[in-house]
C-alpha positions as CSV (number, residue, x, y, z in Angstrom):
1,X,-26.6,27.4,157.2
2,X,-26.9,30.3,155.1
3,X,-28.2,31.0,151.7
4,X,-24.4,31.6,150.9
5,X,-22.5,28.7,152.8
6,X,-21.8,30.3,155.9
7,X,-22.5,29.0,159.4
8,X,-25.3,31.1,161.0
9,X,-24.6,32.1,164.3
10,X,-26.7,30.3,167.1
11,X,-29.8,32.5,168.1
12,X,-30.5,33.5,172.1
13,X,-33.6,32.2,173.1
14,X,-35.2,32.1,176.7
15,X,-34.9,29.7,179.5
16,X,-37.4,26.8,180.1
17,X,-40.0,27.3,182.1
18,X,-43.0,25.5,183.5
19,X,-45.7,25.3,181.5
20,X,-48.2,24.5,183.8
21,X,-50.9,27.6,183.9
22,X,-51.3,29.4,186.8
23,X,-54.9,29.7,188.8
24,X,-57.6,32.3,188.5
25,X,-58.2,34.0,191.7
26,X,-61.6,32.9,193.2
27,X,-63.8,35.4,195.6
28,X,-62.9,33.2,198.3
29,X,-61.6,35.6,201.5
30,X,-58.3,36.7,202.2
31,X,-57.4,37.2,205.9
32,X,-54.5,38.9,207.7
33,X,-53.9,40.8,211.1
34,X,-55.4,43.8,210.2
35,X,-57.6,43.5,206.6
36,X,-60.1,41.1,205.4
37,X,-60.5,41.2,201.6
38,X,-63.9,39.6,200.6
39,X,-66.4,40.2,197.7
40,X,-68.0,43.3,197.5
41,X,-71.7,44.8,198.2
42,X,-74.2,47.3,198.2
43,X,-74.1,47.1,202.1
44,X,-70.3,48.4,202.2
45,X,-71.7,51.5,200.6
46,X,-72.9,52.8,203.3
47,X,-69.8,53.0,204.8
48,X,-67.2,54.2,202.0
49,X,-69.8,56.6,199.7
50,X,-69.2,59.4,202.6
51,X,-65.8,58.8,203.2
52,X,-65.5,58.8,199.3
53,X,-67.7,61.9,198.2
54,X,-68.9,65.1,199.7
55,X,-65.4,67.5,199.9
56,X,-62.5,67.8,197.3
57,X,-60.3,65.9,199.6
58,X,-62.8,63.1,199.6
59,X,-63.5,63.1,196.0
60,X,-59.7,63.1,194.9
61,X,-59.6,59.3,195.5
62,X,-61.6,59.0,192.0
63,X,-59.5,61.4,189.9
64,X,-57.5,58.7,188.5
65,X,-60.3,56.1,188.5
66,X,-62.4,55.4,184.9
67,X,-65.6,55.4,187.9
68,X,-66.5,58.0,190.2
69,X,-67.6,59.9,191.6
70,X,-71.0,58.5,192.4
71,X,-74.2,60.5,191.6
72,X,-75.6,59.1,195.4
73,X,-75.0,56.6,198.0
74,X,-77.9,54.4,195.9
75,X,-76.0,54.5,193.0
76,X,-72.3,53.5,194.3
77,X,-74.5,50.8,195.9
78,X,-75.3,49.3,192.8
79,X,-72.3,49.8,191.5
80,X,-70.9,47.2,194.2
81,X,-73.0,44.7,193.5
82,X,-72.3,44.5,190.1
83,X,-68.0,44.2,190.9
84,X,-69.0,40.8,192.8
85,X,-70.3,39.8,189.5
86,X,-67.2,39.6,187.7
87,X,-64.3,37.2,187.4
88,X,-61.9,39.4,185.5
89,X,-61.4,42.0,187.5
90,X,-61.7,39.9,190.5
91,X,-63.0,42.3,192.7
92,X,-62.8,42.4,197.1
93,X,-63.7,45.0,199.1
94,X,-61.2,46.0,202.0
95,X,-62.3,45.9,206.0
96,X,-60.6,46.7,209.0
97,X,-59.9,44.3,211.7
98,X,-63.0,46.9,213.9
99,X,-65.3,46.0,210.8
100,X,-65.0,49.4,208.7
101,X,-64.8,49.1,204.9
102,X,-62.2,51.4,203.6
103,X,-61.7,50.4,200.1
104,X,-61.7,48.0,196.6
105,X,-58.9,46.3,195.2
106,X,-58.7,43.5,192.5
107,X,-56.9,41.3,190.5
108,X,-57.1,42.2,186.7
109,X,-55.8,41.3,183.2
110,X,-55.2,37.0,184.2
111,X,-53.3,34.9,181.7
112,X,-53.5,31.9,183.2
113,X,-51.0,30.1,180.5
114,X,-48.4,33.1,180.9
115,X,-48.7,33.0,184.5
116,X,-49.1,36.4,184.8
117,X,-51.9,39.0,186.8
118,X,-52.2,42.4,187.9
119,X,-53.3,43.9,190.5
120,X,-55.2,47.1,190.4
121,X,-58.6,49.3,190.8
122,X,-57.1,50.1,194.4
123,X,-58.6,53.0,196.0
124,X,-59.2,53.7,200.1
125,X,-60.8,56.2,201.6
126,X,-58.8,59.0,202.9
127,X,-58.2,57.9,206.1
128,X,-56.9,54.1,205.7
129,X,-54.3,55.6,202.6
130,X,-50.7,55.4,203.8
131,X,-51.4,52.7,206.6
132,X,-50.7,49.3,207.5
133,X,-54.1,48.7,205.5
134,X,-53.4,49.2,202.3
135,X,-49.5,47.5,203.0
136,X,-51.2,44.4,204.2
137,X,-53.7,44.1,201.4
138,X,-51.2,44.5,199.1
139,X,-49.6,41.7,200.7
140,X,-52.2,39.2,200.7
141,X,-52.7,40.0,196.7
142,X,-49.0,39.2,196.3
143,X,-49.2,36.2,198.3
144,X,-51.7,34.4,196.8
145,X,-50.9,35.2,193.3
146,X,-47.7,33.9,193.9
147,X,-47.5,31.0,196.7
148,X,-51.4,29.9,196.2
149,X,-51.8,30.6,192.0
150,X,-48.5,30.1,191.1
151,X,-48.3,33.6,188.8
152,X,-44.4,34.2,187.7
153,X,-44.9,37.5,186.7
154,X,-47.3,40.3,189.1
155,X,-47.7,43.8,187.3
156,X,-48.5,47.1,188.6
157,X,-50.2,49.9,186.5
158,X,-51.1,53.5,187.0
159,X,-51.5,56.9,185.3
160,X,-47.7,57.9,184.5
161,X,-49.2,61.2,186.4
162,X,-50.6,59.5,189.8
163,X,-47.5,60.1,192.3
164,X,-48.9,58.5,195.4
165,X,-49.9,55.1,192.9
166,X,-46.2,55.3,191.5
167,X,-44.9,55.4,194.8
168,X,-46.8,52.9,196.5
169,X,-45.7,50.3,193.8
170,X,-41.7,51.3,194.8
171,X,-42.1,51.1,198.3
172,X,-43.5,47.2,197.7
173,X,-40.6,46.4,195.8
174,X,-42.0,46.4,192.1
175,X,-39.9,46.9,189.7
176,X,-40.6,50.1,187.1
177,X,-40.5,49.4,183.6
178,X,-41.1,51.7,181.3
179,X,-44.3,54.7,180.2
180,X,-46.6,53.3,178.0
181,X,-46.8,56.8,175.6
182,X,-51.0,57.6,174.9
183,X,-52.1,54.0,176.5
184,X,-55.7,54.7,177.2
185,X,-58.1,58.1,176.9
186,X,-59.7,58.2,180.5
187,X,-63.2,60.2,181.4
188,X,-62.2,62.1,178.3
189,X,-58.5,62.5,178.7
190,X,-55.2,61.1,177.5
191,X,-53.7,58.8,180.0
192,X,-49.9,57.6,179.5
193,X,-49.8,54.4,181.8
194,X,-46.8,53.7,184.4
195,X,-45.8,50.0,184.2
196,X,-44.3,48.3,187.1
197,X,-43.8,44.6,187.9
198,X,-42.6,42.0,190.3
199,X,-41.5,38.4,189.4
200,X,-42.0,34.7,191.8
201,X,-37.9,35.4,192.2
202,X,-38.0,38.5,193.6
203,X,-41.1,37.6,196.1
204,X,-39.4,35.4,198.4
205,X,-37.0,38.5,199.4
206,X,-40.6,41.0,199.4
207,X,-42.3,38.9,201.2
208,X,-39.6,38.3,204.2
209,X,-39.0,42.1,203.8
210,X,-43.0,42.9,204.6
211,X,-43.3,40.8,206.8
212,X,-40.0,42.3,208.9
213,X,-42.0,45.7,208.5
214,X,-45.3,44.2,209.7
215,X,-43.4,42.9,212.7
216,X,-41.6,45.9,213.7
217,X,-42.7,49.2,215.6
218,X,-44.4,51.6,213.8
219,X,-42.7,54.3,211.8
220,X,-39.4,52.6,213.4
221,X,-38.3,51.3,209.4
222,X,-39.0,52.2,206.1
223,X,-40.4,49.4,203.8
224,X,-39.2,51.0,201.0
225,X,-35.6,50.9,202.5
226,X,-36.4,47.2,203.1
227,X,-37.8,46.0,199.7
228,X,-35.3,47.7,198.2
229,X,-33.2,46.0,195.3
């Protein structure tokens, strides 16, 4: 009751939820039909430092990346070995079904007792972007953090000015929430960050969705049509 006799109106609060914490990703592999995501090393280097360096085209897959370009194939290398290192980013490098590594992705920022993750620090080399390679990875993120971890809440981040990153989280069905206004300073310049997300409500449609897509004939549907809210 109030200070002067009246009756304060009942305040909203939030649902119940369980209160159980989610898990931490572990390095341990990830298979589908046409990726493997397993920790990263120097020996993938070999492999995506050409792909990744050497031409403008090549090199644009580290413009919105804090890393690279790579001074030399020795020095990407290392850098590989050091991402198996760490627990948070979770790091996996990205291999094709004929054995050809084509890129890094991770899970990042974990709050285990929010159950909530990101995923992120996804770049491929030119010729795997826009495939059933990066679709499928992206599915196998999702489907651990949600049917194996138990996260409620998946986000998606990007520089408000990287297009293709923006798009790519639509066309998986996350959900776009807002521009976080001077969020980081990158190599040296301002970054405003894109925030997208995707909740353990919403993946049960995703999920059948994808896995419609992964089924059908190539080019035949539009995932984006079928994630669609």
């Amino acid at each position: 009751m109030a200070d002067d006799g009246r009756e304060e109106p009942e305040r909203p609060v939030g649902e119940p939820v369980d209160t159980s914490p989610a898990g931490a990703p572990s390095a341990e592999p990830m298979r589908g039909r046409w990726v493997t995501l397993a920790a990263p090393s120097s020996h993938v280097a070999a492999a995506l430092y050409p792909a990744t360096h050497g031409s403008p085209q090549a090199e644009a897959v580290w413009t919105y990346m804090p890393y690279g370009p790579f001074e030399d194939e020795a020095a990407m290398a290392a850098w590989l070995d050091g991402l198996a290192a760490s627990s948070d980013p979770r790091f996996y490098a990205v291999t094709q079904r004929d054995g050809a590594p084509v890129g890094v992705v991770s899970y990042l920022n974990v709050v285990p007792n929010d159950r909530r993750i990101e995923i992120g620090h996804i770049w491929y080399v030119p010729s795997a972007q826009r495939t059933r390679t990066n679709t499928e990875a992206a599915y196998l993120l999702l489907r651990r953090a949600f049917d194996e971890l138990g996260h409620r809440r998946v986000e998606w981040k990007c520089d408000a000015l990287n297009a293709p990153s923006r798009a790519a989280a639509s066309r998986l069905g996350f959900t776009f929430e807002g521009v976080f206004r001077h969020h980081m300073i990158v190599k040296g310049r301002n970054r405003d960050t894109a925030w997208f997300s995707m909740l353990d409500t919403e993946w049960p449609r995703i999920r059948t969705s994808m896995e419609a897509w992964f089924e059908a004939e190539p080019g035949s549907v539009s995932l984006a049509a079928l994630t669609a809210h």
